[in-house]
mmCIF file of the N, C-alpha and C atoms, coordinates in Angstrom:
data_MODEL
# 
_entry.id   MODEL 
# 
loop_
_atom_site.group_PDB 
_atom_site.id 
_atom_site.type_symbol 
_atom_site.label_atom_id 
_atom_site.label_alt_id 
_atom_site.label_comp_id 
_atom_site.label_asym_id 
_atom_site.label_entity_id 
_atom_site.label_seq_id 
_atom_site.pdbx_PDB_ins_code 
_atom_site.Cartn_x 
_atom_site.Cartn_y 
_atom_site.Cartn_z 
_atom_site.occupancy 
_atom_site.B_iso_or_equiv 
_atom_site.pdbx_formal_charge 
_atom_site.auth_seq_id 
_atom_site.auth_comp_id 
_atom_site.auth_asym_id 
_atom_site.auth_atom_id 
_atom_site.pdbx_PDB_model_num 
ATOM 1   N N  . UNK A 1 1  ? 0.839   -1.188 0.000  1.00 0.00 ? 1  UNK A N  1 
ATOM 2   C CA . UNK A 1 1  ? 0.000   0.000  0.000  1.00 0.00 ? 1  UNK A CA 1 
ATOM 3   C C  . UNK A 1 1  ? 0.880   1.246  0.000  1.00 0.00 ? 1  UNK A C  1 
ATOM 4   N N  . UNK A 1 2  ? 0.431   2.235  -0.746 1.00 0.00 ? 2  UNK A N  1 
ATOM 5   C CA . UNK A 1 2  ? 1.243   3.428  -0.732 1.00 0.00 ? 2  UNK A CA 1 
ATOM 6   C C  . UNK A 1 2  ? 0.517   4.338  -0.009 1.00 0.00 ? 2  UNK A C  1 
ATOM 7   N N  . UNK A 1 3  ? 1.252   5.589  -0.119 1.00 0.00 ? 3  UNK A N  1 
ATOM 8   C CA . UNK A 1 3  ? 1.044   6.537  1.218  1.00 0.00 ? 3  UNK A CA 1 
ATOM 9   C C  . UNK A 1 3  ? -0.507  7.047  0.997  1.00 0.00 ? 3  UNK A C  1 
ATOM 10  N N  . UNK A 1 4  ? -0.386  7.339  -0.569 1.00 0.00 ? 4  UNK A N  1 
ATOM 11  C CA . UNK A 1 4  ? -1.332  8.056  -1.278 1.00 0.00 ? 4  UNK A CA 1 
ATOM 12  C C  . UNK A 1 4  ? -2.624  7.177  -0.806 1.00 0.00 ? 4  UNK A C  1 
ATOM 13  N N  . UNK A 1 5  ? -2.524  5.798  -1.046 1.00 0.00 ? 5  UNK A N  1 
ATOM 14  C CA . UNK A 1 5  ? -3.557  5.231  -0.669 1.00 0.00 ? 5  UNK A CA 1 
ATOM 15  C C  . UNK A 1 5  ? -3.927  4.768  1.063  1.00 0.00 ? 5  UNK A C  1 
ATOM 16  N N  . UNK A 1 6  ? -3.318  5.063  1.427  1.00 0.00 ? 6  UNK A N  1 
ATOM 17  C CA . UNK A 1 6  ? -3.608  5.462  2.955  1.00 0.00 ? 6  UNK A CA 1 
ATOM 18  C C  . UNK A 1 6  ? -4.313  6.449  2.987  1.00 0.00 ? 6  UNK A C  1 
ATOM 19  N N  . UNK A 1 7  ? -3.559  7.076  2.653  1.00 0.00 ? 7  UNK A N  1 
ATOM 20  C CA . UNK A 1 7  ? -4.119  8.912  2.707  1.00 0.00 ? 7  UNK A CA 1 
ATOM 21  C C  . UNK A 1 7  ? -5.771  8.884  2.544  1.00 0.00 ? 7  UNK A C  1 
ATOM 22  N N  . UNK A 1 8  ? -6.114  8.549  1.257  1.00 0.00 ? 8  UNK A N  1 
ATOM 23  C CA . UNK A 1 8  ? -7.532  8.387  0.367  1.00 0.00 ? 8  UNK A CA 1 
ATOM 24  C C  . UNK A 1 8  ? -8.430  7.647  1.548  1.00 0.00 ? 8  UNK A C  1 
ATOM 25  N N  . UNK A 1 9  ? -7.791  6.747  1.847  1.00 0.00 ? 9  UNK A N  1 
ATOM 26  C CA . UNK A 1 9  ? -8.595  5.789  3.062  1.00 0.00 ? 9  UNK A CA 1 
ATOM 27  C C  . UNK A 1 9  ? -9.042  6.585  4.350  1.00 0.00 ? 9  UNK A C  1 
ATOM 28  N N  . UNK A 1 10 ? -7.955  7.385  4.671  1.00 0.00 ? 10 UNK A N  1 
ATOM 29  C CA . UNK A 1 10 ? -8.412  7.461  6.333  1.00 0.00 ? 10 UNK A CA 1 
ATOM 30  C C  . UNK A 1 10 ? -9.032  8.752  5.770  1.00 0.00 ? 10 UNK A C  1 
ATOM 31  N N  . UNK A 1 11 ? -8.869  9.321  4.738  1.00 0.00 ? 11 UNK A N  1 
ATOM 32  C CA . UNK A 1 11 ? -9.774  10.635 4.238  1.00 0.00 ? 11 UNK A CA 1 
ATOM 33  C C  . UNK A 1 11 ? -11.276 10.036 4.551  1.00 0.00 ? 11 UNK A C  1 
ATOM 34  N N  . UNK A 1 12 ? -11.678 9.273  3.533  1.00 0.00 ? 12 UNK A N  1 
ATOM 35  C CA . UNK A 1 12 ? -12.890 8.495  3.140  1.00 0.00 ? 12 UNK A CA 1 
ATOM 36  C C  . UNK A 1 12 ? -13.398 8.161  4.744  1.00 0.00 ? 12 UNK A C  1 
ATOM 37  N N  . UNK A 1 13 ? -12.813 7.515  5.412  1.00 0.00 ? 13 UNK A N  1 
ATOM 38  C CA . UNK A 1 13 ? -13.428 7.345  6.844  1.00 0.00 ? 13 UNK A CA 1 
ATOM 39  C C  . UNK A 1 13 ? -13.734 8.438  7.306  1.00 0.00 ? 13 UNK A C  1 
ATOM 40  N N  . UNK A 1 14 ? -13.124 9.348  7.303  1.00 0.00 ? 14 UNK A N  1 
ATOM 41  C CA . UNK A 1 14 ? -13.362 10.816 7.973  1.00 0.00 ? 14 UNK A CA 1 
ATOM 42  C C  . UNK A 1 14 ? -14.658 11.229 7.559  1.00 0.00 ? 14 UNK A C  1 
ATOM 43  N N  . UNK A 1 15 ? -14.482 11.380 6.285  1.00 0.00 ? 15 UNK A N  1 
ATOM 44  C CA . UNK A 1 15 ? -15.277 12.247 5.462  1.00 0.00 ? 15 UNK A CA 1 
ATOM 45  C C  . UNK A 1 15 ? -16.804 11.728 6.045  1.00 0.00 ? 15 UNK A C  1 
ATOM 46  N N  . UNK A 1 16 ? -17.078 10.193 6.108  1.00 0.00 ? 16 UNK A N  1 
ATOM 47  C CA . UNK A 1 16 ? -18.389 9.806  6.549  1.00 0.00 ? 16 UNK A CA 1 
ATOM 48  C C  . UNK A 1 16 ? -18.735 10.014 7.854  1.00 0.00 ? 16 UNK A C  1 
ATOM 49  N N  . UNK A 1 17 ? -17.500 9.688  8.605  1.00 0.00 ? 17 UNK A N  1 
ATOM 50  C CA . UNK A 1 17 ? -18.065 9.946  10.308 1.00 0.00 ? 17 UNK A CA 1 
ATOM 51  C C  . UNK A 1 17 ? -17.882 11.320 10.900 1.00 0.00 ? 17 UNK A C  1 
ATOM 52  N N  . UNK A 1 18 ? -17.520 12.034 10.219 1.00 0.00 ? 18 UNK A N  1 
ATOM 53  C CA . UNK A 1 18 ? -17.441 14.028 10.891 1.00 0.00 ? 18 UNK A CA 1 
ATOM 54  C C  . UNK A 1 18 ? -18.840 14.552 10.831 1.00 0.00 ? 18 UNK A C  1 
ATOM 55  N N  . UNK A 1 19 ? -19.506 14.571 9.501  1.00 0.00 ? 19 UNK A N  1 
ATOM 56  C CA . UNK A 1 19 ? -21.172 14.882 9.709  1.00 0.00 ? 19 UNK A CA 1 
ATOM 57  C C  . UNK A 1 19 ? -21.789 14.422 11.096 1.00 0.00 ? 19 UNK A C  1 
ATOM 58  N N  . UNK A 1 20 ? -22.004 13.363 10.658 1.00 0.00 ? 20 UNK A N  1 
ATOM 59  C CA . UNK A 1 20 ? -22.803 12.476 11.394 1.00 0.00 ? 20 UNK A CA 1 
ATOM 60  C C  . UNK A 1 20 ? -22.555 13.093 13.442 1.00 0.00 ? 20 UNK A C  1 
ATOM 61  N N  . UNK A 1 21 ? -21.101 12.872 13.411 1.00 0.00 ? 21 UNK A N  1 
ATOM 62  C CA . UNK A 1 21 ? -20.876 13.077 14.862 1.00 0.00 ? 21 UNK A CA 1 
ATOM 63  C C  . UNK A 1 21 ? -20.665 15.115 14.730 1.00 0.00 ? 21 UNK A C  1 
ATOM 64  N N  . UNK A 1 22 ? -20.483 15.873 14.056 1.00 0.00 ? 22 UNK A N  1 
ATOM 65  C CA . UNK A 1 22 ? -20.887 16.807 14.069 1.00 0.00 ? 22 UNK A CA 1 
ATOM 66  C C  . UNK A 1 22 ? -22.170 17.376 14.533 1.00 0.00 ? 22 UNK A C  1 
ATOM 67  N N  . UNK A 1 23 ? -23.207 16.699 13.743 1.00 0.00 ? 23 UNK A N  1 
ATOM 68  C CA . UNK A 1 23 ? -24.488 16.702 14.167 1.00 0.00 ? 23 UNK A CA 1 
ATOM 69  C C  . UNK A 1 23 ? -25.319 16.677 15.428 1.00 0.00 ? 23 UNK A C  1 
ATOM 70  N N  . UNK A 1 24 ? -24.118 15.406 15.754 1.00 0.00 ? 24 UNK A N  1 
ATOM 71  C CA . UNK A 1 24 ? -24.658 14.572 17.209 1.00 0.00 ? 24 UNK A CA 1 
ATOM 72  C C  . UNK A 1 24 ? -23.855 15.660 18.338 1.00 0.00 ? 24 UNK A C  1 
ATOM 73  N N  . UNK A 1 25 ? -23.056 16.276 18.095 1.00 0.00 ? 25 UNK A N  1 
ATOM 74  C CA . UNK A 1 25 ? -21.648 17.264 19.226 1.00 0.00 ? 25 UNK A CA 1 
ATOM 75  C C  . UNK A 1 25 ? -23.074 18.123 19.102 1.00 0.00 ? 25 UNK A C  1 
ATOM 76  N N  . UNK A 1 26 ? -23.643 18.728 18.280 1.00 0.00 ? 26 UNK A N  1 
ATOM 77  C CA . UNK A 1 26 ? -24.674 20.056 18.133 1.00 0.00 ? 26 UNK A CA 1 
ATOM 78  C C  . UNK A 1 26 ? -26.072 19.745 18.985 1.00 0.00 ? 26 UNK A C  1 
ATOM 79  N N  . UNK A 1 27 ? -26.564 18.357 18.598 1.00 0.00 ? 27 UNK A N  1 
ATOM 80  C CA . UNK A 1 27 ? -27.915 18.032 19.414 1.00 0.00 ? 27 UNK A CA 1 
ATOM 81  C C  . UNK A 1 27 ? -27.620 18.365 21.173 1.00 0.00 ? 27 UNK A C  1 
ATOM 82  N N  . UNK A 1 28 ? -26.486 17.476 21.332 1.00 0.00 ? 28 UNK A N  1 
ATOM 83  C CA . UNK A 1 28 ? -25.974 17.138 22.501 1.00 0.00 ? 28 UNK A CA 1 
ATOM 84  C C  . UNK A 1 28 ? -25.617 18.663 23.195 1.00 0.00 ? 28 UNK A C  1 
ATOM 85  N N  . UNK A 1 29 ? -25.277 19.506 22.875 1.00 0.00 ? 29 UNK A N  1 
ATOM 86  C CA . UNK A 1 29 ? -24.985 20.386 23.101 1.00 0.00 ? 29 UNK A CA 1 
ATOM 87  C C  . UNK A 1 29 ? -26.365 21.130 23.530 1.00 0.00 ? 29 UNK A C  1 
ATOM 88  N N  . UNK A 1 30 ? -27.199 21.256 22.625 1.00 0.00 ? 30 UNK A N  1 
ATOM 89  C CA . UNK A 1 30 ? -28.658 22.133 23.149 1.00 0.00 ? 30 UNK A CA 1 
ATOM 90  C C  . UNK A 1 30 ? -29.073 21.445 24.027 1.00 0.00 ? 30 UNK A C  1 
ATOM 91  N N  . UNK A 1 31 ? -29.049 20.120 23.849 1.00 0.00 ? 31 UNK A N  1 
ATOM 92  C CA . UNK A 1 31 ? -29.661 19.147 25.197 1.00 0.00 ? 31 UNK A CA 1 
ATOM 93  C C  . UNK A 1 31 ? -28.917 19.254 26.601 1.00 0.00 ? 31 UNK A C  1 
ATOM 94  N N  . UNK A 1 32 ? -27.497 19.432 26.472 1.00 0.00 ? 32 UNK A N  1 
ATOM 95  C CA . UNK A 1 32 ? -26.939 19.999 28.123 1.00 0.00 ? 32 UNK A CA 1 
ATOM 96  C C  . UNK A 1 32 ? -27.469 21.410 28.433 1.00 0.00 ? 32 UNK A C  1 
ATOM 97  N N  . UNK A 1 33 ? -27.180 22.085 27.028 1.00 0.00 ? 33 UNK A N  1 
ATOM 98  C CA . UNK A 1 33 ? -27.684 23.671 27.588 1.00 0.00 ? 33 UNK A CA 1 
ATOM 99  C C  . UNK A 1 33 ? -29.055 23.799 27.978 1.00 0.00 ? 33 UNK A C  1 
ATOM 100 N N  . UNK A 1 34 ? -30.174 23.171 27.909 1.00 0.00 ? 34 UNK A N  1 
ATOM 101 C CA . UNK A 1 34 ? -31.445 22.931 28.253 1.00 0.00 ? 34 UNK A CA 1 
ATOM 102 C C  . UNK A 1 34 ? -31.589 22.508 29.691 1.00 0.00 ? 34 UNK A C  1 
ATOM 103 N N  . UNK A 1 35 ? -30.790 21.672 30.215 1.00 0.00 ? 35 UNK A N  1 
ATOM 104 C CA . UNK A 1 35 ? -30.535 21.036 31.427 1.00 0.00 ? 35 UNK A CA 1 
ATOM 105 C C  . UNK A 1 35 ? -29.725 21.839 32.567 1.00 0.00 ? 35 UNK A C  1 
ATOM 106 N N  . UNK A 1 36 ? -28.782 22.673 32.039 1.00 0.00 ? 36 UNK A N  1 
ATOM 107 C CA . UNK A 1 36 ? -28.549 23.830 32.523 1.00 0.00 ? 36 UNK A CA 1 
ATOM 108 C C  . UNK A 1 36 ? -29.087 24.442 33.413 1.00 0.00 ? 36 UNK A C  1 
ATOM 109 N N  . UNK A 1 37 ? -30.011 24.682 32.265 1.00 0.00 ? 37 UNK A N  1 
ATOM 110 C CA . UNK A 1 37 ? -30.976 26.180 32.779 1.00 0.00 ? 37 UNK A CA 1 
ATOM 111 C C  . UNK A 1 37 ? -31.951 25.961 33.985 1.00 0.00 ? 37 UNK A C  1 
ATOM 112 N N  . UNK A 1 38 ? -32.334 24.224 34.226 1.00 0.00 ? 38 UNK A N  1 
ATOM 113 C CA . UNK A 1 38 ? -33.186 24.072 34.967 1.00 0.00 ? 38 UNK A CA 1 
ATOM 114 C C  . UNK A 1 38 ? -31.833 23.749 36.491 1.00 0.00 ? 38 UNK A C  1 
ATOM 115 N N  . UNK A 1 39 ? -31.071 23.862 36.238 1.00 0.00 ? 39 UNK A N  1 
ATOM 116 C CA . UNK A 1 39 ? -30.174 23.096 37.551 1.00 0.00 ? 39 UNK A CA 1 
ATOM 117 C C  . UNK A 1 39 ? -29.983 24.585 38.448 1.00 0.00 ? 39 UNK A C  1 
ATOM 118 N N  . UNK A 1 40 ? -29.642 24.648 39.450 1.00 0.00 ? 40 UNK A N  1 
ATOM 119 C CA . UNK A 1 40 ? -28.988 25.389 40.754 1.00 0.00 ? 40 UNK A CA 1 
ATOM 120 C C  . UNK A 1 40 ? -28.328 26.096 40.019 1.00 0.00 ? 40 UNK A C  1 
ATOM 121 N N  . UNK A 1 41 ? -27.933 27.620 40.497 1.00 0.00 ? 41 UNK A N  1 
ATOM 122 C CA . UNK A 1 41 ? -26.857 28.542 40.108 1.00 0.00 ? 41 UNK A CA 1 
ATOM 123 C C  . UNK A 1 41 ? -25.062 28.180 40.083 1.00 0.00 ? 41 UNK A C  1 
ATOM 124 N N  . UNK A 1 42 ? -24.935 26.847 41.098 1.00 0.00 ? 42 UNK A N  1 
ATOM 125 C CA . UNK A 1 42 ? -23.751 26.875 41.375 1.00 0.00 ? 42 UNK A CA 1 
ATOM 126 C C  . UNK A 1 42 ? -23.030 25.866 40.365 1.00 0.00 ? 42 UNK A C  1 
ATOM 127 N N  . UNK A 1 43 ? -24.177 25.043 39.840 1.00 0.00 ? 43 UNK A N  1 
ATOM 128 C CA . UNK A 1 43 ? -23.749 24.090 38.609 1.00 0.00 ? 43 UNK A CA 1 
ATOM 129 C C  . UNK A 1 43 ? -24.222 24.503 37.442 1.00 0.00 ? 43 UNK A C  1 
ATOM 130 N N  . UNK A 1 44 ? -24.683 25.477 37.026 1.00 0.00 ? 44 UNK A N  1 
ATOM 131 C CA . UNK A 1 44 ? -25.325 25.864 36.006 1.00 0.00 ? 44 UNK A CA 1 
ATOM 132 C C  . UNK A 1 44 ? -24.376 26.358 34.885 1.00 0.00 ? 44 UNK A C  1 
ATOM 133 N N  . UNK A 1 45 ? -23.470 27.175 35.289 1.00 0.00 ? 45 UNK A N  1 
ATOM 134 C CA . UNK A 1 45 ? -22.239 27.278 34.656 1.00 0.00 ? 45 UNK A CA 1 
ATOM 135 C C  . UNK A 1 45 ? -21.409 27.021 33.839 1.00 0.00 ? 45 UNK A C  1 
ATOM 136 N N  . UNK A 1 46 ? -21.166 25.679 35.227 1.00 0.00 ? 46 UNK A N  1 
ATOM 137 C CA . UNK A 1 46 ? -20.265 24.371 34.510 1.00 0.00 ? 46 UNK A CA 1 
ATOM 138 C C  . UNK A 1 46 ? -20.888 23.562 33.287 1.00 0.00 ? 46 UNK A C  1 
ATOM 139 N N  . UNK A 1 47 ? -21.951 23.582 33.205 1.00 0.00 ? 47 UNK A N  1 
ATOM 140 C CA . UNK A 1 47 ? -22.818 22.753 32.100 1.00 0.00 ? 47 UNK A CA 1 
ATOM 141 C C  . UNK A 1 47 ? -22.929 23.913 31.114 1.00 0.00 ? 47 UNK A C  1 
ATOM 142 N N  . UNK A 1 48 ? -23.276 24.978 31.407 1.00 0.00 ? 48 UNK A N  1 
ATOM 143 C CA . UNK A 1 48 ? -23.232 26.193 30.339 1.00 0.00 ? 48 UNK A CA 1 
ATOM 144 C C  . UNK A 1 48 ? -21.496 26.088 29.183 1.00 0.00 ? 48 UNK A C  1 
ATOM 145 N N  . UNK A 1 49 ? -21.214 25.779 30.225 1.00 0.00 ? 49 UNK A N  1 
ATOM 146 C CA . UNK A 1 49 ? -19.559 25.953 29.421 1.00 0.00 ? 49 UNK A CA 1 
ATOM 147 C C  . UNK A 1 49 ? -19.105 24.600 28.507 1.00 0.00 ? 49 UNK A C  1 
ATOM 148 N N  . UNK A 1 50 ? -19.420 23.565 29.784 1.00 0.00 ? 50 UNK A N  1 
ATOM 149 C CA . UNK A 1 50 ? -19.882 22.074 28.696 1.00 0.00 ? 50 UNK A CA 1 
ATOM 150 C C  . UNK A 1 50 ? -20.519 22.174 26.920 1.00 0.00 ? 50 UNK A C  1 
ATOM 151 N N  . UNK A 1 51 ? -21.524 22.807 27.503 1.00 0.00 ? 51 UNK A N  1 
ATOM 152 C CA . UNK A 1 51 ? -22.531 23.003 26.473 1.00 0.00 ? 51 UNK A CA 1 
ATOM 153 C C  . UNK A 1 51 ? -21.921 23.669 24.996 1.00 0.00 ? 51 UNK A C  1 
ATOM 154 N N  . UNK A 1 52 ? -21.580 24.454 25.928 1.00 0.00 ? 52 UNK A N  1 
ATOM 155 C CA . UNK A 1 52 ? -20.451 26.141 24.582 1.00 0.00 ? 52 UNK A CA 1 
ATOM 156 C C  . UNK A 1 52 ? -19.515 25.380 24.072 1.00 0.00 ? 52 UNK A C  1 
ATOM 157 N N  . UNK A 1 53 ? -18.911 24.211 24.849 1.00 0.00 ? 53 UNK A N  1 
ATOM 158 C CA . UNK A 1 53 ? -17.712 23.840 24.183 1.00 0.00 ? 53 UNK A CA 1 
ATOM 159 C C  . UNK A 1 53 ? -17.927 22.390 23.090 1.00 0.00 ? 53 UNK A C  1 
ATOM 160 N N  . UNK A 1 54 ? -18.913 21.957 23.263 1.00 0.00 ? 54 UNK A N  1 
ATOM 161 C CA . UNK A 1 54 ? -19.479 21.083 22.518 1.00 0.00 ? 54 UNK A CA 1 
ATOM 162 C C  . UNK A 1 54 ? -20.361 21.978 21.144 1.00 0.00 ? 54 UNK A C  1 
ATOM 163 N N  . UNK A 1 55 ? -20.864 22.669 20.991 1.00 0.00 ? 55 UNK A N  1 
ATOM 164 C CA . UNK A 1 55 ? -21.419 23.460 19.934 1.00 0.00 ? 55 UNK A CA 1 
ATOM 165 C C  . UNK A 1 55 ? -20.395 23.671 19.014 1.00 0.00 ? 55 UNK A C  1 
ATOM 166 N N  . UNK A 1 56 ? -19.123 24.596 19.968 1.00 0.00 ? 56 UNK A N  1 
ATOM 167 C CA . UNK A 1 56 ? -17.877 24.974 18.773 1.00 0.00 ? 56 UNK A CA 1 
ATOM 168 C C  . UNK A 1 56 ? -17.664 23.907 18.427 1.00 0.00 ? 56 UNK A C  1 
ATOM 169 N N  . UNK A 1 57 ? -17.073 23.144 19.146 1.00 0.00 ? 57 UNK A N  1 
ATOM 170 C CA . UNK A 1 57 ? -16.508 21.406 18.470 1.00 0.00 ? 57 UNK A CA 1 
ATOM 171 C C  . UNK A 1 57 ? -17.321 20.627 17.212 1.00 0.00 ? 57 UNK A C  1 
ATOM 172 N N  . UNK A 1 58 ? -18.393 20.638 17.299 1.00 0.00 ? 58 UNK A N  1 
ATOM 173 C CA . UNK A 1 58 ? -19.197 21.033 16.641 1.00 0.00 ? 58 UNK A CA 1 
ATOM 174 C C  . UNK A 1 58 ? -19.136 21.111 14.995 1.00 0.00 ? 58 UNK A C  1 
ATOM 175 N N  . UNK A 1 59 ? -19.569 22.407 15.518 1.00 0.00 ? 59 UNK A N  1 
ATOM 176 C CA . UNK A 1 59 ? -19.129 23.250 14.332 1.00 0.00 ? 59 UNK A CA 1 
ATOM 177 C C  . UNK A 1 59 ? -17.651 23.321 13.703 1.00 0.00 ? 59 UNK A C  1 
ATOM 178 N N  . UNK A 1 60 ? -16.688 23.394 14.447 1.00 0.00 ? 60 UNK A N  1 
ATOM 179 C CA . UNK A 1 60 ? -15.613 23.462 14.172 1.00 0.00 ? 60 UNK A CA 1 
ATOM 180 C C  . UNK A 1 60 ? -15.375 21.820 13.415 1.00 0.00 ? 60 UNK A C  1 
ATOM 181 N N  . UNK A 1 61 ? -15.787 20.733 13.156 1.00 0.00 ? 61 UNK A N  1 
ATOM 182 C CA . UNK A 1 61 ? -15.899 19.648 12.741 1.00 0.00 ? 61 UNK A CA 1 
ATOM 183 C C  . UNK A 1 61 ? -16.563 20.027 11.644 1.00 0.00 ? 61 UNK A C  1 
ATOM 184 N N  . UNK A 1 62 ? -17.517 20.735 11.327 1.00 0.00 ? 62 UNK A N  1 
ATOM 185 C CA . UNK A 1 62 ? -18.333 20.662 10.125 1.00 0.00 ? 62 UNK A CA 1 
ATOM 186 C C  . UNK A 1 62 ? -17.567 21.443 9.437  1.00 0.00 ? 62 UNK A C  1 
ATOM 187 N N  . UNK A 1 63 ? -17.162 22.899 9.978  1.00 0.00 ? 63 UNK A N  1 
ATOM 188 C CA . UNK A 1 63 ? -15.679 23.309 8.977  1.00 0.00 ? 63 UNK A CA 1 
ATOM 189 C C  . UNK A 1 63 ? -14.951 22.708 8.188  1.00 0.00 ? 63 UNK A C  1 
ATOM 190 N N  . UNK A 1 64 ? -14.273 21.752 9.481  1.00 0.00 ? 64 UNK A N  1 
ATOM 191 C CA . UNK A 1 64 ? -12.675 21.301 8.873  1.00 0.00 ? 64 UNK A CA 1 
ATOM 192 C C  . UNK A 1 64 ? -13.605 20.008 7.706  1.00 0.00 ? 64 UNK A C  1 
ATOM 193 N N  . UNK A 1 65 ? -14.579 19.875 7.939  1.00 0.00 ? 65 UNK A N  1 
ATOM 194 C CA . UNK A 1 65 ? -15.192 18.348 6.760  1.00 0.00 ? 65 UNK A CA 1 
ATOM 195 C C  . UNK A 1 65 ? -15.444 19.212 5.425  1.00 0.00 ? 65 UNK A C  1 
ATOM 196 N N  . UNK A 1 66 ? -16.282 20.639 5.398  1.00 0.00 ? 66 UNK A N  1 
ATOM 197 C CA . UNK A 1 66 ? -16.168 21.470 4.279  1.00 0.00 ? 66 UNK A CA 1 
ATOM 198 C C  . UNK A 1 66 ? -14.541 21.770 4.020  1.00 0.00 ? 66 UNK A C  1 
ATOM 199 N N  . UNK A 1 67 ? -14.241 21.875 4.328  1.00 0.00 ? 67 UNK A N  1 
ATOM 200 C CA . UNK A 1 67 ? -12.237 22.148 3.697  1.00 0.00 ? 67 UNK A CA 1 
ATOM 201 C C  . UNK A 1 67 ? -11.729 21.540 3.460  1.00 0.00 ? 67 UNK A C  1 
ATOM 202 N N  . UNK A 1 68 ? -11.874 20.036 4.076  1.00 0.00 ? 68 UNK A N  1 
ATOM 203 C CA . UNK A 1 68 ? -10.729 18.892 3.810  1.00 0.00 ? 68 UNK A CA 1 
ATOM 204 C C  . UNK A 1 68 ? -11.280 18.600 2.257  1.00 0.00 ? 68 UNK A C  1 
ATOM 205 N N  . UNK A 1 69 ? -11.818 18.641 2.026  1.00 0.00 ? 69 UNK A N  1 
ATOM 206 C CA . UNK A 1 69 ? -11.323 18.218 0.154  1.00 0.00 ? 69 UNK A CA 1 
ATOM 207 C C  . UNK A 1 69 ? -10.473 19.350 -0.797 1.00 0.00 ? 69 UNK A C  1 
ATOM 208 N N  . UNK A 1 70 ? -11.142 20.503 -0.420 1.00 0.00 ? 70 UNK A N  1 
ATOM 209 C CA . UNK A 1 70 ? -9.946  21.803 -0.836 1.00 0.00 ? 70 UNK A CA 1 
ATOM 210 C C  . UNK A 1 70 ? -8.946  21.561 -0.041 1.00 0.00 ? 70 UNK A C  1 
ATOM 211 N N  . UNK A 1 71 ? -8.762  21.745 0.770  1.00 0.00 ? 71 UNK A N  1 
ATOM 212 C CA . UNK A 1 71 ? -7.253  21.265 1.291  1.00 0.00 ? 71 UNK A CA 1 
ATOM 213 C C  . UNK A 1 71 ? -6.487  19.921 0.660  1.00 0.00 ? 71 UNK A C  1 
ATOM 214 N N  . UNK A 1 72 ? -6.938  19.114 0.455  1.00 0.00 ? 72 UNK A N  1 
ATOM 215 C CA . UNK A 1 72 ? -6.383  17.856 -0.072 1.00 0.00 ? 72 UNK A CA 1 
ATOM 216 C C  . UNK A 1 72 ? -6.258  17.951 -1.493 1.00 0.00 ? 72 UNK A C  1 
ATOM 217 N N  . UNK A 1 73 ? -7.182  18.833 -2.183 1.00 0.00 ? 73 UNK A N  1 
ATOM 218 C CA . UNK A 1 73 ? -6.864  19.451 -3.194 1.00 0.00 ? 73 UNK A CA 1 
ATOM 219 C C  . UNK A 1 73 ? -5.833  20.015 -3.627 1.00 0.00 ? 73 UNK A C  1 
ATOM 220 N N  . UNK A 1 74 ? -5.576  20.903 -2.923 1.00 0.00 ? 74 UNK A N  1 
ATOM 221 C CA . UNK A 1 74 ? -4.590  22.100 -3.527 1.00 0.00 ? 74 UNK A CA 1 
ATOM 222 C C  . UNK A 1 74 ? -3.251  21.367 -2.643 1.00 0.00 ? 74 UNK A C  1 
ATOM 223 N N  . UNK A 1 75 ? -3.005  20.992 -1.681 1.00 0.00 ? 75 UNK A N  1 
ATOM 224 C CA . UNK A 1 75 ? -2.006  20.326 -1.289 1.00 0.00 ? 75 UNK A CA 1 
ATOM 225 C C  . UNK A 1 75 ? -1.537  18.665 -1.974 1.00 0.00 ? 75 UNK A C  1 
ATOM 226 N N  . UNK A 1 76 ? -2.176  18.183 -2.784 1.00 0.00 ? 76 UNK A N  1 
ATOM 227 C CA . UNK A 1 76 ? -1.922  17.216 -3.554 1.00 0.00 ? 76 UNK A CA 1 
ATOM 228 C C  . UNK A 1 76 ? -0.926  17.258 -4.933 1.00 0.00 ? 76 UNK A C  1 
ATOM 229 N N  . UNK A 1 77 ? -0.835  18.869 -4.967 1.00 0.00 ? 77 UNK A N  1 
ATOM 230 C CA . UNK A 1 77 ? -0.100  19.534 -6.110 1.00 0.00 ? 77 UNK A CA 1 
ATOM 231 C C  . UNK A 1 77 ? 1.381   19.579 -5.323 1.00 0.00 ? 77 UNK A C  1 
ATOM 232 N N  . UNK A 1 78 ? 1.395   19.845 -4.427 1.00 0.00 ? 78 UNK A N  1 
ATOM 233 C CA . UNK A 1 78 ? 2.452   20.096 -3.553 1.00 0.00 ? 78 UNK A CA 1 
ATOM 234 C C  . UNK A 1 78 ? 3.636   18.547 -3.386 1.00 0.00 ? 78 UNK A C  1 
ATOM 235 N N  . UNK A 1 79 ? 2.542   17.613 -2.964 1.00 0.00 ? 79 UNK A N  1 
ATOM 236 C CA . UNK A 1 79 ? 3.135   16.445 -2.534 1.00 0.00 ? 79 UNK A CA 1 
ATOM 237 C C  . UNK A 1 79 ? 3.621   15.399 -3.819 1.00 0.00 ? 79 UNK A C  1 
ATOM 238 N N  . UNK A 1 80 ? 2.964   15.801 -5.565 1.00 0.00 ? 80 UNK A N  1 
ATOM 239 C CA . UNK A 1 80 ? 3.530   14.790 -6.038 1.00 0.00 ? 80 UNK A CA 1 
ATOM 240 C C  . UNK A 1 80 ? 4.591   15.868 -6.644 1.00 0.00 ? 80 UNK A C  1 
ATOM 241 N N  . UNK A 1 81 ? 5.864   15.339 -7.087 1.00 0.00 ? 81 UNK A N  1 
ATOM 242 C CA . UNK A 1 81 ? 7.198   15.499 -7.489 1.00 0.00 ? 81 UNK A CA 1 
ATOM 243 C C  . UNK A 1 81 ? 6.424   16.315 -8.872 1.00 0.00 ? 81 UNK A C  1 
# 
């Protein structure tokens, strides 16, 4: 197996499971921040911040899944000789 075809592979895995768990980081996220709101002031916070940091992650997953083919794109010019 060559590199290239490594490469293509663990791309292809990516590419299917980043949506999917993107999706699921975003549900999960409104569902702590919902739970939040009903808890005590002194834990409310901590789940608020849970919450915030699961949304970006998130999102920040659905980014990098829109780019990684332009990126693999234009850096594929780079890597062959």
């Amino acid at each position: 197996m060559s590199l290239q075809s490594i490469l293509e592979e663990i791309q292809g895995t990516l590419s299917t499971i980043a949506p999917a768990l993107s999706v699921i980081l975003i549900i999960l996220s409104g569902m702590l921040y919902a739970f939040a709101q009903m808890q005590p002031a002194e834990v409310r916070g901590k789940y608020t911040t849970y919450a915030i940091s699961m949304f970006i992650g998130g999102v920040i997953i659905a980014a990098i899944t829109v780019a990684a083919p332009m990126i693999a794109q234009k850096s594929q010019g780079i890597l062959v000789p």
